[in-house]
C-alpha positions in Angstrom: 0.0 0.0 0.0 1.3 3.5 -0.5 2.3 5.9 2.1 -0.1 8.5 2.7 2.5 11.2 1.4 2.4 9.1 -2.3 -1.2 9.2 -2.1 -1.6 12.9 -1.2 0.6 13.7 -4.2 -1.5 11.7 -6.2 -4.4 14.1 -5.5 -2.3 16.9 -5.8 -1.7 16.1 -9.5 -5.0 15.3 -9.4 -6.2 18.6 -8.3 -4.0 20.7 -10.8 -5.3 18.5 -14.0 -8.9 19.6 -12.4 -7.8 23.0 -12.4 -6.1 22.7 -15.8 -9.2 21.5 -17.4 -11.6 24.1 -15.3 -9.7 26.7 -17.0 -9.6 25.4 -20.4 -13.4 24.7 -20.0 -13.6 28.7 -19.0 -11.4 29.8 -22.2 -13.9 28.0 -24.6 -17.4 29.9 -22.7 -15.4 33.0 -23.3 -15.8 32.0 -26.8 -19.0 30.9 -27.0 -19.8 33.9 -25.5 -18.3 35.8 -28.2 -20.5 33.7 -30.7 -23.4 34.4 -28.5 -22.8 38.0 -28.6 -22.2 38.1 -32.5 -25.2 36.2 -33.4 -27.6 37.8 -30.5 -28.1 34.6 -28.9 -29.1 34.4 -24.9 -26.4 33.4 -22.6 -28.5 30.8 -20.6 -29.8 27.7 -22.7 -31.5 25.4 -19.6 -32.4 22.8 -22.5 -28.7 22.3 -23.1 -27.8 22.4 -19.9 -30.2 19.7 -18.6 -29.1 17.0 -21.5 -25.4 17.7 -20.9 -26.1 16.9 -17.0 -28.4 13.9 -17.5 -25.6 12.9 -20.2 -22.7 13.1 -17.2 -24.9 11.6 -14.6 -25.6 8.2 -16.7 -21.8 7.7 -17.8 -20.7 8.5 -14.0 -20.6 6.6 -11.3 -20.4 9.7 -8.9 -23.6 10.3 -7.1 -26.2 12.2 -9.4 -26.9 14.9 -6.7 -22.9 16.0 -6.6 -22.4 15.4 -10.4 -26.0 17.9 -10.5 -24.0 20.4 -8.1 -20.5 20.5 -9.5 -22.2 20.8 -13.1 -24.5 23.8 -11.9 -22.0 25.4 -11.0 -19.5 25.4 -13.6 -22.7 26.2 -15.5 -22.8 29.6 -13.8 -19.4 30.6 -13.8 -19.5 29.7 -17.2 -23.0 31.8 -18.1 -21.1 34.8 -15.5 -17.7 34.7 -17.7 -20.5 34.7 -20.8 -22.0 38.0 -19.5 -18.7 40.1 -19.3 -18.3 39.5 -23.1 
């Protein structure tokens, strides 16, 4: 078994790929926010957001409430970055 010092750099690498791809999920809603903004659509598309959160929650095997939560709010970050364009 691993020490608990191997372990906690595991989730340390973990943590900074998470971060990694939280900002490289940001960059692209700044760009589909400038698409938004060029073709007049509204930020906030609830239809898209429900299939891409029902998609997640039945190729996870995270619980469906937490995968709900961590995907709402990414969502509004995302729809707040949107909104500054």
């Amino acid at each position: 078994m691993a020490q608990i010092e191997d372990l906690r750099e595991m989730i340390n690498q973990v943590d900074a790929d998470l971060l990694k791809l939280t900002e490289d999920r940001f960059e692209i809603a700044r760009e589909i926010g400038r698409y938004k903004k060029e073709n007049k659509l509204p930020i906030e598309d609830l239809k898209r957001e429900k299939e891409i959160i029902d998609n997640i929650i039945k190729s996870s095997k995270l619980d469906a409430r937490f995968v709900e939560k961590l995907f709402k709010l990414l969502f509004e970050e995302s729809k707040r970055i949107q909104g500054e364009i």
